[in-house]
C-alpha positions as protocol buffer text, in pm:
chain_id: "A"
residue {
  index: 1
  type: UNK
  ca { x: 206 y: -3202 z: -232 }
}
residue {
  index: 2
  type: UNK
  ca { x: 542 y: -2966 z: -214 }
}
residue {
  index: 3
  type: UNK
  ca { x: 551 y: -2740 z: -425 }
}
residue {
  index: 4
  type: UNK
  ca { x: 812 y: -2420 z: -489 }
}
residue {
  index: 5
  type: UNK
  ca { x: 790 y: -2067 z: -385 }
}
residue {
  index: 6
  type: UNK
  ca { x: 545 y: -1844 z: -571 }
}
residue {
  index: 7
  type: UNK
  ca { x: 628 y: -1525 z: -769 }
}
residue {
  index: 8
  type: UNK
  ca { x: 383 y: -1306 z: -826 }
}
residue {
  index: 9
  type: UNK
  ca { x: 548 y: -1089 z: -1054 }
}
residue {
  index: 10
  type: UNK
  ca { x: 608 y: -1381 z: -1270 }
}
residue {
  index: 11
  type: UNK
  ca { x: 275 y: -1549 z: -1241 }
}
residue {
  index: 12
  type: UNK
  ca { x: 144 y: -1221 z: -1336 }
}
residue {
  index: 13
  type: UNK
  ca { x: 366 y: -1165 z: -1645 }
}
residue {
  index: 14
  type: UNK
  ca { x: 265 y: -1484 z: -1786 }
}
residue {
  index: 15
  type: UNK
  ca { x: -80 y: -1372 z: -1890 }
}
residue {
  index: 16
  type: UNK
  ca { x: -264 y: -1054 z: -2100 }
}
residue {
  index: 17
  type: UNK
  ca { x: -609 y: -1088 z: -2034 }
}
residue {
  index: 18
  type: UNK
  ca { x: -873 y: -942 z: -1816 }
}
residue {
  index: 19
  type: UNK
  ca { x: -1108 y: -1102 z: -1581 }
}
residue {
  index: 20
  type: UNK
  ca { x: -973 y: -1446 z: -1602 }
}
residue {
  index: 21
  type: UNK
  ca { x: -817 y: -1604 z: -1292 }
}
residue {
  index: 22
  type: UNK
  ca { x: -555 y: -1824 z: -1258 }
}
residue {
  index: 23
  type: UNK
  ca { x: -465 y: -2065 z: -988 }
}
residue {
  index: 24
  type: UNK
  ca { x: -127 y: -2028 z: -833 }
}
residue {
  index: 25
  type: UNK
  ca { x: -144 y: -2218 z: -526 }
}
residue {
  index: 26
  type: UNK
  ca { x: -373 y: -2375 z: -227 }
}
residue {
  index: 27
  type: UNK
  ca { x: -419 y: -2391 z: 81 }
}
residue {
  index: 28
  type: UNK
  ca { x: -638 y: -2570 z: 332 }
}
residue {
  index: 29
  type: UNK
  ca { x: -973 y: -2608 z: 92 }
}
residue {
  index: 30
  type: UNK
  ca { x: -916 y: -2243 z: -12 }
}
residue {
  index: 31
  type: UNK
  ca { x: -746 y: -2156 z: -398 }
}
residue {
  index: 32
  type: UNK
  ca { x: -485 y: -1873 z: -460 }
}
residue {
  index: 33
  type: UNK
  ca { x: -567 y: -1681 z: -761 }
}
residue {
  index: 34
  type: UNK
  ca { x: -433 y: -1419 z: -929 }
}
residue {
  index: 35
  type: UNK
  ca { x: -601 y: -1160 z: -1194 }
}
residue {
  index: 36
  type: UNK
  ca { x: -603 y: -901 z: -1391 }
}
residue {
  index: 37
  type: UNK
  ca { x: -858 y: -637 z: -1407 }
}
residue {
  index: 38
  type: UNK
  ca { x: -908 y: -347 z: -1612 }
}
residue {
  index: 39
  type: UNK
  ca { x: -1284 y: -112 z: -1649 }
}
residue {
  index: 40
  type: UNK
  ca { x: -1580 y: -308 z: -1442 }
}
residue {
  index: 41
  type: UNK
  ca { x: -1612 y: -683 z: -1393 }
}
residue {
  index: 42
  type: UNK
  ca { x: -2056 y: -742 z: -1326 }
}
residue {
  index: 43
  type: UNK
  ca { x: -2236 y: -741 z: -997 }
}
residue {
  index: 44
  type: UNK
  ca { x: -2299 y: -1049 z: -848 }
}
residue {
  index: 45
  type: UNK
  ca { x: -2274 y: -1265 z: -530 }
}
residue {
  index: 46
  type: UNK
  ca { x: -2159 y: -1594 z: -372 }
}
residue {
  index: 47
  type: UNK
  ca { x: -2397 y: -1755 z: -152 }
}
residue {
  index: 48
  type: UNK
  ca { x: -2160 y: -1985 z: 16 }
}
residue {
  index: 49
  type: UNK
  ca { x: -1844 y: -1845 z: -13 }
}
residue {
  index: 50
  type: UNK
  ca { x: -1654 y: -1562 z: 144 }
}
residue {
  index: 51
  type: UNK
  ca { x: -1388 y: -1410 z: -130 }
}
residue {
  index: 52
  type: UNK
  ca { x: -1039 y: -1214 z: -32 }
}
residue {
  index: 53
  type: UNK
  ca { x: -939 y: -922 z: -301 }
}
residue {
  index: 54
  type: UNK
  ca { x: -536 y: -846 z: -247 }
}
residue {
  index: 55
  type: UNK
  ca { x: -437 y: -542 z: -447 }
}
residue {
  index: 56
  type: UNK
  ca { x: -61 y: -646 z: -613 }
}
residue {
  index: 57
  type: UNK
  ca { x: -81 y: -349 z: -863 }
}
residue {
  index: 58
  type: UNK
  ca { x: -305 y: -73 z: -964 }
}
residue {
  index: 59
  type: UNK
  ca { x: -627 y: 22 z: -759 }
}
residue {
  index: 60
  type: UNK
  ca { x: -968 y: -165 z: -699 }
}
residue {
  index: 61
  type: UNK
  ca { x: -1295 y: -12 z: -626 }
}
residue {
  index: 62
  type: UNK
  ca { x: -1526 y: -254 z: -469 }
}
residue {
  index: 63
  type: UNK
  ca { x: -1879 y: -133 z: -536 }
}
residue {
  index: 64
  type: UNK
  ca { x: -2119 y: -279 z: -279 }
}
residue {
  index: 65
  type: UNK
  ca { x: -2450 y: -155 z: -279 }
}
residue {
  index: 66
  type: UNK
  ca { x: -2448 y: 71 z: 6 }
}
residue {
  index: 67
  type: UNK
  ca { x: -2088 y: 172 z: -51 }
}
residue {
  index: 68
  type: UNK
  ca { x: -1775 y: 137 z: -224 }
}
residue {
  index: 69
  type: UNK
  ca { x: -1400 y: 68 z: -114 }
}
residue {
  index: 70
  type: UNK
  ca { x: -1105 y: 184 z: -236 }
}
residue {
  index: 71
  type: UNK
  ca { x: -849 y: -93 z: -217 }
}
residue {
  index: 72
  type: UNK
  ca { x: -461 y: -6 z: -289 }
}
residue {
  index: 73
  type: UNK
  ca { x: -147 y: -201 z: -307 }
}
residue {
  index: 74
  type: UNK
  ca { x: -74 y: -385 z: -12 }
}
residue {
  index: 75
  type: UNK
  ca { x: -459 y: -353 z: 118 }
}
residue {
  index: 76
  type: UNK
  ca { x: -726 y: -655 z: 61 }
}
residue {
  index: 77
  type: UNK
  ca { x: -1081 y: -630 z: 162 }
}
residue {
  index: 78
  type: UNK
  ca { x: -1298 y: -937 z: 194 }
}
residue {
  index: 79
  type: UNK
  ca { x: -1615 y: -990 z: 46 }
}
residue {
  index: 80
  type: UNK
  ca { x: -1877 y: -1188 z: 302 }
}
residue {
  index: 81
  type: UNK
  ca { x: -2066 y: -1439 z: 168 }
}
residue {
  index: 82
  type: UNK
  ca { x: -2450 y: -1348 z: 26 }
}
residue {
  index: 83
  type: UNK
  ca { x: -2303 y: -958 z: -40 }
}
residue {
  index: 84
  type: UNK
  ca { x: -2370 y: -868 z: -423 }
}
residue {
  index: 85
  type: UNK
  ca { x: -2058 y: -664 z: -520 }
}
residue {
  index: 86
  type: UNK
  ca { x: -1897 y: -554 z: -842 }
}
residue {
  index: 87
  type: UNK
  ca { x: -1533 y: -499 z: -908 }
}
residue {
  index: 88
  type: UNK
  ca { x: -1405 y: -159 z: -1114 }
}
residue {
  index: 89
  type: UNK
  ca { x: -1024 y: -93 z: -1180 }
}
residue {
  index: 90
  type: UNK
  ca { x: -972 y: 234 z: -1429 }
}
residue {
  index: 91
  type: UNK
  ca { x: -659 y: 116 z: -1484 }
}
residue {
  index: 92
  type: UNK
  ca { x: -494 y: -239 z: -1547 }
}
residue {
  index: 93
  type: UNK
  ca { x: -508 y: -378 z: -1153 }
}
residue {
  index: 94
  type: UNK
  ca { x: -346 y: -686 z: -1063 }
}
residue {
  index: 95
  type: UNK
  ca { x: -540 y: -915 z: -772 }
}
residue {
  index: 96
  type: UNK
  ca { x: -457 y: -1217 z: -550 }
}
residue {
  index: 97
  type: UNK
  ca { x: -771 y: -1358 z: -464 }
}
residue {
  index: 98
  type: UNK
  ca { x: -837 y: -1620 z: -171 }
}
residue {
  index: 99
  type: UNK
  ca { x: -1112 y: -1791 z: -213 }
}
residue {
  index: 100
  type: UNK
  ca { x: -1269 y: -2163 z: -128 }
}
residue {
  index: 101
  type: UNK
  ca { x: -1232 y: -2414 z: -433 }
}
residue {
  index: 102
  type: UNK
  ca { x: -1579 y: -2403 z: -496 }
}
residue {
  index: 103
  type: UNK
  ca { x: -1629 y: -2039 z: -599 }
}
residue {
  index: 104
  type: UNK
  ca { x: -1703 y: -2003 z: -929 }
}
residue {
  index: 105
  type: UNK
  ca { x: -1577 y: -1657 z: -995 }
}
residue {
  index: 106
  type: UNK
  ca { x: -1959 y: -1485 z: -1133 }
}
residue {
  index: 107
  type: UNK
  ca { x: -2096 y: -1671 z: -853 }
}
residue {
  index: 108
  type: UNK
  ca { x: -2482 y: -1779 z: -991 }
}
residue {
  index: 109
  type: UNK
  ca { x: -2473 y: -1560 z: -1241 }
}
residue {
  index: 110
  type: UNK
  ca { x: -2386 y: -1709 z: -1636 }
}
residue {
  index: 111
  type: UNK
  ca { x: -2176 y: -1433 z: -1772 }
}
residue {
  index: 112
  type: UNK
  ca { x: -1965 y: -1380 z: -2065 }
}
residue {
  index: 113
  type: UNK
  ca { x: -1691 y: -1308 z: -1794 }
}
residue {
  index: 114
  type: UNK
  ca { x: -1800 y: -1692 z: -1620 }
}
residue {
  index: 115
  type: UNK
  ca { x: -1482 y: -1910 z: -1590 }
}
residue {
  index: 116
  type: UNK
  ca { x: -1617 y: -2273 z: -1512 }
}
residue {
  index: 117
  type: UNK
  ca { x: -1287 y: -2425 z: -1447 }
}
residue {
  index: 118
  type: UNK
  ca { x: -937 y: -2201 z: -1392 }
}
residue {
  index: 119
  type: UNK
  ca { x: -665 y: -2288 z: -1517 }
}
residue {
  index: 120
  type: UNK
  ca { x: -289 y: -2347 z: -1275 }
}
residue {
  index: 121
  type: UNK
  ca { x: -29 y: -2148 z: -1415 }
}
């Protein structure tokens, strides 16, 4: 299916909350999402799926547990598959995230923060 051009500032404007992705496009098997994060998200991991964290807005640190990265606008870092990490913005951050259709974005872990099923926007 053909759909338009995206605009991120847009897609981003249409939404308030934290930690709750939103689809904005796909490609291959993978999902475009983008978020917003503000304070830390929880650690966990994807066994299956690798995860892509663009920085639109703000700044992400990417805690890993033998390090952390400092991601600014215009930088992504991806997250390998199996690596238990935990997302921290001190300020509102805005994220594209690339990711394969079946990652669920807590991974195994049941969360308060667990989206089951995003939403297009």
């Amino acid at each position: 299916m053909l759909r338009d051009k995206v605009n991120l500032a847009e897609k981003f404007s249409a939404f308030q909350d934290y930690r709750h992705p939103r689809i904005v496009g796909e490609v291959n098997d993978c999902h475009i999402k983008v978020v917003k994060l503000q304070g830390e998200f929880v650690w966990h991991q994807h066994e299956h799926e690798d995860e892509l964290f663009l920085v639109v807005q703000g700044e992400l640190v990417m805690r890993l547990r033998d390090r952390e990265v400092t991601i600014r606008p215009g930088e992504f870092f991806v997250v390998p598959r199996g690596v238990e990490h935990c997302p921290v913005a001190g300020q509102e951050t805005h994220i594209v995230l690339i990711e394969p259709k079946s990652t669920r974005n807590t991974g195994a872990l049941v969360h308060d923060y667990t989206v089951e099923a995003p939403e297009w926007i």
